[in-house]
C-alpha positions in Angstrom: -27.3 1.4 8.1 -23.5 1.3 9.5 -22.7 -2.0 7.0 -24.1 -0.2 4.0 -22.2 2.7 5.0 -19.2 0.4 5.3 -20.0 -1.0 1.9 -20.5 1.4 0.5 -17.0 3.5 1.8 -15.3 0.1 0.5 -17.0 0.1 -3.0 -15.3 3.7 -3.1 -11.8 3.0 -2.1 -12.0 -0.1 -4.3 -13.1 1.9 -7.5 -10.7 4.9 -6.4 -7.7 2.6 -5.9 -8.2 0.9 -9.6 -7.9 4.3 -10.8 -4.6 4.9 -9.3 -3.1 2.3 -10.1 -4.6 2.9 -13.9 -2.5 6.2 -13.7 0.5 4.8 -12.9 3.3 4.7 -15.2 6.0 2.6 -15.7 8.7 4.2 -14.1 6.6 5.0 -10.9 7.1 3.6 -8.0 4.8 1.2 -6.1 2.8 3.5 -3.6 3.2 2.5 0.1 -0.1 0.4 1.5 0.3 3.0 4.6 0.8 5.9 2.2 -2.3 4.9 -0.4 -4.5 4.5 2.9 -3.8 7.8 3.7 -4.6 9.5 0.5 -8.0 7.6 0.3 -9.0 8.5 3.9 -8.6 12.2 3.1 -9.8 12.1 -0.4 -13.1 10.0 1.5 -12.8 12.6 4.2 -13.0 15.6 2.4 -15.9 14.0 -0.2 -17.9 12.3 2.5 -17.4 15.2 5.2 -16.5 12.6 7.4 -16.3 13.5 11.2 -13.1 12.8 12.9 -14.8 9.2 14.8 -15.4 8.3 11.8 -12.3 9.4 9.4 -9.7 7.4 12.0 -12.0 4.4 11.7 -12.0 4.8 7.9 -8.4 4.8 7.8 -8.2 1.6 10.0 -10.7 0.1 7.5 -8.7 1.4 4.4 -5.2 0.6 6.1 -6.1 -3.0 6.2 -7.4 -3.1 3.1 -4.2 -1.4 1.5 -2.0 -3.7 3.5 -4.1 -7.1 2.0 -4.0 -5.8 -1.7 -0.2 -5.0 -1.3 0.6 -8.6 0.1 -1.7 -10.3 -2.9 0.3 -8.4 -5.2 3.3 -9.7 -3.9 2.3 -12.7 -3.7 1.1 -13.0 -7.7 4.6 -10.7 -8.4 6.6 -13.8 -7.2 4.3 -16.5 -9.0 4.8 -14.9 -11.6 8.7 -14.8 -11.6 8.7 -18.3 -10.6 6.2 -19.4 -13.8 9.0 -16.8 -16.0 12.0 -19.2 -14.0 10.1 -22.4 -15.0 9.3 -21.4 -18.3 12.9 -20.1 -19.3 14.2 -23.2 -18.0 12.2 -25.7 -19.9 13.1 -23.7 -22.9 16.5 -24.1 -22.4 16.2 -27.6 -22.4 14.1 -27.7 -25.5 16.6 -25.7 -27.3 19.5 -28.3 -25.8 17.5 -31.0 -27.4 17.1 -29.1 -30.8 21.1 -28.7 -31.4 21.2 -33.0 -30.8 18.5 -33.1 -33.9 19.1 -30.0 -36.4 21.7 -29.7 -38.4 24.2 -26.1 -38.2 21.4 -24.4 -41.2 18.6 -25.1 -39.7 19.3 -24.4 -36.1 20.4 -20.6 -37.7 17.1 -20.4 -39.3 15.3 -21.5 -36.4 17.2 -18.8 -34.1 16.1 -16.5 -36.5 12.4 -17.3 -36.8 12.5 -17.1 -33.1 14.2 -13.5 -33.3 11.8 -12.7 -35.5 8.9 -13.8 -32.9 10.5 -12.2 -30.1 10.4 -8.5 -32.0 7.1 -9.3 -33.2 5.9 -9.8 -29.3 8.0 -6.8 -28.3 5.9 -4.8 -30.4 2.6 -6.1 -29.7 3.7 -5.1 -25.7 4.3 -1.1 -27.0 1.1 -0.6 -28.1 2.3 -1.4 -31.6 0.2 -3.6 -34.3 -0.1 -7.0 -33.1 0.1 -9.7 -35.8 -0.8 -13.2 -35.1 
């Protein structure tokens, strides 16, 4: 009975904190793990009429599961950044090696065609038609 309850308060917080993060916009800041606990333990509180025993154990339960998602985020935030690093860098070199092989009119018309595919990306990241 007390683990399905504990599932079942988990599956909750889970499909709640999707939904927040859903919501969030752009220029919003990230929403401290301590802070999002909170908010969850008196949202679950108030829905599950959750005694006091049992609303401080929830927001241990919710605390540490707040703290884990914030550190994976993190975590695949700086992977990221590194992969962008890695990838910026090896394109660099490809374009070094480019200028050793094309002449002055092609290299402007391949800066171009890669404008070109750079606007065309921007747009498909505004919600804008994506063309392939």
């Amino acid at each position: 009975m007390k683990t399905t309850r504990i599932l079942i308060l988990s599956f909750l917080f889970v499909l709640s904190a999707g939904a927040l993060f859903a919501q969030r916009g752009p220029d919003r800041e990230p929403v401290d793990p301590t802070e999002r606990a909170q908010r969850e333990t008196e949202r679950m509180a108030t829905v599950l009429d959750l005694t006091p025993e049992q609303t401080e154990r929830v927001r241990t339960i919710n605390l540490a599961f707040a703290e884990k998602v914030g550190a994976t985020r993190e975590e695949r935030k700086q992977e990221r950044d590194a992969v962008r690093k890695s990838l910026e860098s090896a394109n660099e070199a490809r374009k070094a090696e480019l200028k050793s092989v094309l002449n002055a009119d092609q290299l402007a018309k391949l800066e171009k065609l890669e404008a070109q595919r750079e606007d065309r990306r921007g747009e498909g990241r505004k919600g804008g038609p994506r063309r392939n």
